[in-house]
ROVEXTI-673722 format. One record per residue: x, z, y of N, C-alpha, C in turn. Coordinates in nm, 3 decimals, padded with zeros to 5 digits. Each point is the difference from the previous one (the first is absolute). Layout:
BEGIN
<atom n_x="X" n_z="Z" n_y="Y" ca_x="X" ca_z="Z" ca_y="Y" c_x="X" c_z="Z" c_y="Y"/>
...
! end
This chain:
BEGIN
<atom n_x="06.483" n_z="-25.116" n_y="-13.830" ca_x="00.078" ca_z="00.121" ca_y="-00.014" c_x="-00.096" c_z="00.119" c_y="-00.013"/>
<atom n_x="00.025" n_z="00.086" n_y="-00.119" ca_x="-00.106" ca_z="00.151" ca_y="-00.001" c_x="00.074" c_z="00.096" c_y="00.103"/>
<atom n_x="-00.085" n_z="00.026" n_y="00.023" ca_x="-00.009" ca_z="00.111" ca_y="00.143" c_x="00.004" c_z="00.163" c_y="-00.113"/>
<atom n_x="00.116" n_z="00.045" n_y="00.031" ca_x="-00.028" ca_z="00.199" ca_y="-00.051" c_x="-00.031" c_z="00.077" c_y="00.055"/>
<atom n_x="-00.133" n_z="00.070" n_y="-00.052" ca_x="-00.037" ca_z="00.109" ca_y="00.049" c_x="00.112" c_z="00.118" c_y="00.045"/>
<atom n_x="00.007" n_z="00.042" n_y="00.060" ca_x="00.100" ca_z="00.206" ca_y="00.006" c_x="-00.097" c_z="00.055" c_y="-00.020"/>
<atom n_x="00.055" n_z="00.128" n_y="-00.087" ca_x="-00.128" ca_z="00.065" ca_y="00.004" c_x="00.051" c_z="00.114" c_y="00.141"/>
<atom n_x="-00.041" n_z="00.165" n_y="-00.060" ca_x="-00.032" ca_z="00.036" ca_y="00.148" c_x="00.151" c_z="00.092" c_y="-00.003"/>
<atom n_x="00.042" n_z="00.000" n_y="-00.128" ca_x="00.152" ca_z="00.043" ca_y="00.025" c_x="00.092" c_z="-00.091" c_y="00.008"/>
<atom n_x="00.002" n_z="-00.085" n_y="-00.009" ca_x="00.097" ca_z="-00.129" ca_y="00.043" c_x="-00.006" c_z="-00.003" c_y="00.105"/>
<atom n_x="-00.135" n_z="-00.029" n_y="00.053" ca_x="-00.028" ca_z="00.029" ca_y="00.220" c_x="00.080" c_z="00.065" c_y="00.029"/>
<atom n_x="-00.009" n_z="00.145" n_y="-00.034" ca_x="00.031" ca_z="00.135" ca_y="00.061" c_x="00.153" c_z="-00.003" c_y="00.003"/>
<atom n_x="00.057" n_z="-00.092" n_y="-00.129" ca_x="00.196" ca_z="00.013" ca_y="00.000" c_x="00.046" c_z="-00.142" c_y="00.083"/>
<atom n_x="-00.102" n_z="-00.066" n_y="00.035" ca_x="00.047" ca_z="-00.131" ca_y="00.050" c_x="00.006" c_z="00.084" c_y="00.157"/>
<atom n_x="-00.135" n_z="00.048" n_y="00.045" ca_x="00.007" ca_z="00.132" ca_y="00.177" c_x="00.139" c_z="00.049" c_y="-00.048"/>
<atom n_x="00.017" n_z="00.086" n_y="-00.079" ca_x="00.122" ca_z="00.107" ca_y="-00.009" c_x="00.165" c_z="-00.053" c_y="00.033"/>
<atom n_x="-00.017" n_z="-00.144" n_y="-00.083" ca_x="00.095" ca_z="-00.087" ca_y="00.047" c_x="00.031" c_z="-00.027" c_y="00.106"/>
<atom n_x="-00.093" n_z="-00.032" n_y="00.066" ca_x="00.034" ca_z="-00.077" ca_y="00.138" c_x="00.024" c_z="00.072" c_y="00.084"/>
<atom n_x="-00.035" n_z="00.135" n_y="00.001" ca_x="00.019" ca_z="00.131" ca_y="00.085" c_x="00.182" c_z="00.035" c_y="-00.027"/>
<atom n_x="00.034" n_z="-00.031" n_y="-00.127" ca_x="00.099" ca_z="00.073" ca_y="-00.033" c_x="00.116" c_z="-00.097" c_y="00.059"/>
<atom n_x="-00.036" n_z="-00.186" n_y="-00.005" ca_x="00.097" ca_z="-00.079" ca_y="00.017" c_x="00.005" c_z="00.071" c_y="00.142"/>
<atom n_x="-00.125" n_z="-00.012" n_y="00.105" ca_x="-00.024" ca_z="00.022" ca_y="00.134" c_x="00.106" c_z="00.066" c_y="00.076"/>
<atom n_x="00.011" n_z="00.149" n_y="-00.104" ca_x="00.111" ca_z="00.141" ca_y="00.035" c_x="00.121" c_z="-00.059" c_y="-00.009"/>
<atom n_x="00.037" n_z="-00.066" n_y="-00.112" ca_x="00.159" ca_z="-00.032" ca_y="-00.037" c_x="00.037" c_z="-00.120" c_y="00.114"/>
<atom n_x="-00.107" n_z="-00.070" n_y="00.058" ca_x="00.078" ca_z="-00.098" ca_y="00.129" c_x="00.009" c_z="00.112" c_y="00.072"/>
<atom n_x="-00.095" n_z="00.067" n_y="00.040" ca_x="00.017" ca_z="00.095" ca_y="00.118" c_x="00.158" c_z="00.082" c_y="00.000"/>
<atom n_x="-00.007" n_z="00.016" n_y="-00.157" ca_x="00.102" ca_z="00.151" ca_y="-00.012" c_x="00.165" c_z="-00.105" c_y="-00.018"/>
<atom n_x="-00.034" n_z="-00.121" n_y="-00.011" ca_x="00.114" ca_z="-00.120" ca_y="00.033" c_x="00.092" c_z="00.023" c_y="-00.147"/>
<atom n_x="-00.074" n_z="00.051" n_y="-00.144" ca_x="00.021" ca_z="-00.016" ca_y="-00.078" c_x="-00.038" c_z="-00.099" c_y="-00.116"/>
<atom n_x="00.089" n_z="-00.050" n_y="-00.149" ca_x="-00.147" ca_z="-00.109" ca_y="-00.107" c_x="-00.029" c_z="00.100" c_y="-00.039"/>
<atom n_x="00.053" n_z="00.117" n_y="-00.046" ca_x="-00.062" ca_z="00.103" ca_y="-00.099" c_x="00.013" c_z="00.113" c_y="00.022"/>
<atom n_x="-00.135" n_z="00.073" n_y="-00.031" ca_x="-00.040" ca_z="00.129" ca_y="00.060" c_x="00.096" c_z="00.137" c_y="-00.099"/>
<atom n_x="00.110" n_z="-00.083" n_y="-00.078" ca_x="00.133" ca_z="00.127" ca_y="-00.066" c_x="00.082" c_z="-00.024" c_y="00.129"/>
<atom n_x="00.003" n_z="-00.109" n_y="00.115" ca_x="00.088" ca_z="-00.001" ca_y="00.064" c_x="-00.079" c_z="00.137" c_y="00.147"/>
<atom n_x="-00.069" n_z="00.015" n_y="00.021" ca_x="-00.055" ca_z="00.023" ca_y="00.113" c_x="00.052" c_z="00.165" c_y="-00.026"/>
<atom n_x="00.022" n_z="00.082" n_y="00.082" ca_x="00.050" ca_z="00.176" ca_y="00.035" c_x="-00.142" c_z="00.090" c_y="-00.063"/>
<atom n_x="-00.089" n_z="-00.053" n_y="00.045" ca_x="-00.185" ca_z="00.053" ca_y="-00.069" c_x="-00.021" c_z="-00.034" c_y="-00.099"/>
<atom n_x="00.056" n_z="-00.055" n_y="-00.088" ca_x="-00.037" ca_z="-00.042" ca_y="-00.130" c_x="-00.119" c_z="00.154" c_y="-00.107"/>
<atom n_x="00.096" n_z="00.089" n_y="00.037" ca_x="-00.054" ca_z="00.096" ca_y="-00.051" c_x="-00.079" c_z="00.083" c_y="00.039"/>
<atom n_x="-00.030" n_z="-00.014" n_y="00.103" ca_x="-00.130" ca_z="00.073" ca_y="00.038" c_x="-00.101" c_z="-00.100" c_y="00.057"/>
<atom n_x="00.032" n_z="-00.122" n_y="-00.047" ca_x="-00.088" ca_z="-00.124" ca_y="00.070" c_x="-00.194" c_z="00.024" c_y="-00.086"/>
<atom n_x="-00.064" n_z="00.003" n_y="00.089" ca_x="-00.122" ca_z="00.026" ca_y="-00.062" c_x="-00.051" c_z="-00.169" c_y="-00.015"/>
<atom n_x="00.001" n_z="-00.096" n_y="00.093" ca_x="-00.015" ca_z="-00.167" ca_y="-00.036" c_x="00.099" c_z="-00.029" c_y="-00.157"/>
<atom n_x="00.135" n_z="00.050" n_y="00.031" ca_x="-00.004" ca_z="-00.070" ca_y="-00.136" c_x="-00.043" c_z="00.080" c_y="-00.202"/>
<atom n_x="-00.063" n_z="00.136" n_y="00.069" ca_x="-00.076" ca_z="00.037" ca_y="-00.040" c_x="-00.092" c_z="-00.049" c_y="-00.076"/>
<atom n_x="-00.089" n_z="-00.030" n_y="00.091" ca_x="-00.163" ca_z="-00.091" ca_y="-00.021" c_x="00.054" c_z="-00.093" c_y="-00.057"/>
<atom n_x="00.119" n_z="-00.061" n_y="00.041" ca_x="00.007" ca_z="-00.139" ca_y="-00.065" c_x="00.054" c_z="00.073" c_y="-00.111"/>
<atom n_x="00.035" n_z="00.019" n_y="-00.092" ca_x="00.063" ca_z="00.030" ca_y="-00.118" c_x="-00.126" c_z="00.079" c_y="-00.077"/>
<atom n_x="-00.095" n_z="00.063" n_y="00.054" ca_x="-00.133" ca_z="00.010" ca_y="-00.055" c_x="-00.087" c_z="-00.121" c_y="-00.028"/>
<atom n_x="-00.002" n_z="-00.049" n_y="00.091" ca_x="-00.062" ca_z="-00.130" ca_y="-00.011" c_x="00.031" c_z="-00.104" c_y="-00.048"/>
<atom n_x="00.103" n_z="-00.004" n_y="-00.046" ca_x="00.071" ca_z="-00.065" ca_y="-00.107" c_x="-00.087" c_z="00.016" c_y="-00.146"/>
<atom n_x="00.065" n_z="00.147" n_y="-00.015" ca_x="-00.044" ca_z="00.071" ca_y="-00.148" c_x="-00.153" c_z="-00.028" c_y="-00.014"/>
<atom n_x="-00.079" n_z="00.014" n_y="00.133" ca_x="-00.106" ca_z="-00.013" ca_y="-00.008" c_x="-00.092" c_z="-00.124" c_y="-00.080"/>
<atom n_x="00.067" n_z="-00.097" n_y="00.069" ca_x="-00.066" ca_z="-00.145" ca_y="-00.019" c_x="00.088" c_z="-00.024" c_y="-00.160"/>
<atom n_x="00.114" n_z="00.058" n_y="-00.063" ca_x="00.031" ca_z="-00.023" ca_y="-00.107" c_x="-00.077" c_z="00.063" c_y="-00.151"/>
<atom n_x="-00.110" n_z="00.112" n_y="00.073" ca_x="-00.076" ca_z="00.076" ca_y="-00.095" c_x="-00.120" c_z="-00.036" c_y="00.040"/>
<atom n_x="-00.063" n_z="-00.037" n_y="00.109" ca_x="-00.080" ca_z="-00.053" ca_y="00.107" c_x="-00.130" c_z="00.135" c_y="-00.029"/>
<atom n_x="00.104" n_z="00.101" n_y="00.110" ca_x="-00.075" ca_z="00.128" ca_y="-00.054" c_x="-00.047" c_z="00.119" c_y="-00.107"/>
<atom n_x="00.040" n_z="-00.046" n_y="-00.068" ca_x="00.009" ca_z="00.090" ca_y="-00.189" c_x="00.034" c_z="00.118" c_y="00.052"/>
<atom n_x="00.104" n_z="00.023" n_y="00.064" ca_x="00.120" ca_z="00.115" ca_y="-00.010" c_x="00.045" c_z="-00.013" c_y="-00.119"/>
<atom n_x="00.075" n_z="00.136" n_y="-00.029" ca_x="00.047" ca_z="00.020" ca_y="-00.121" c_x="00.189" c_z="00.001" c_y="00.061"/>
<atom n_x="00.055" n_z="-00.007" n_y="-00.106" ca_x="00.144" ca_z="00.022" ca_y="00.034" c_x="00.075" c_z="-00.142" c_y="-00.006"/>
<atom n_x="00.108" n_z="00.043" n_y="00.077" ca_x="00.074" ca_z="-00.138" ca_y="00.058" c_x="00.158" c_z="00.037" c_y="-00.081"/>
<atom n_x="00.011" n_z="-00.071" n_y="-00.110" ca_x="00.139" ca_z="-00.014" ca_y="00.021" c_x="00.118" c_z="-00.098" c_y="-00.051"/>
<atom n_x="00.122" n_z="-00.011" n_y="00.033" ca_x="00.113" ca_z="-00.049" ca_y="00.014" c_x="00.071" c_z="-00.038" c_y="-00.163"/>
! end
C-alpha cells in the first residue's frame, strides 16, 4: 500500500478539523449552522480559512462560488 504525503496545508485543515468536530460534541451539535455562535464563531472561522487554504495551498487570490 503507498503511504500519502499531506503537505503542510492539509496538516493544518486536518488540526482545524478536529478542533471544530471537538466544539460541535461539546456544543451537542453535527453542524456548526446548527450551533447559536455560528456567526461570530472564530474556530469555525479558521476552519473555513483553512479549508480555502489547503485548496489554493497558499496562493491567495480570490475565492469564489
Amino acid at each position: 500500500m503507498e503511504e500519502i504525503a499531506l503537505d503542510e496545508w492539509e496538516l493544518k485543515l486536518q488540526l482545524k478539523l478536529k478542533e471544530l468536530q471537538a466544539c460541535q460534541q461539546e456544543q451537542q451539535v453535527t453542524s456548526c449552522l446548527l450551533c447559536s455562535k455560528v456567526h461570530s464563531c472564530q474556530l469555525r472561522d479558521a476552519y473555513v480559512h483553512a479549508v480555502y487554504s489547503s485548496m489554493n495551498k497558499g496562493a491567495g487570490g480570490g475565492f469564489e462560488f
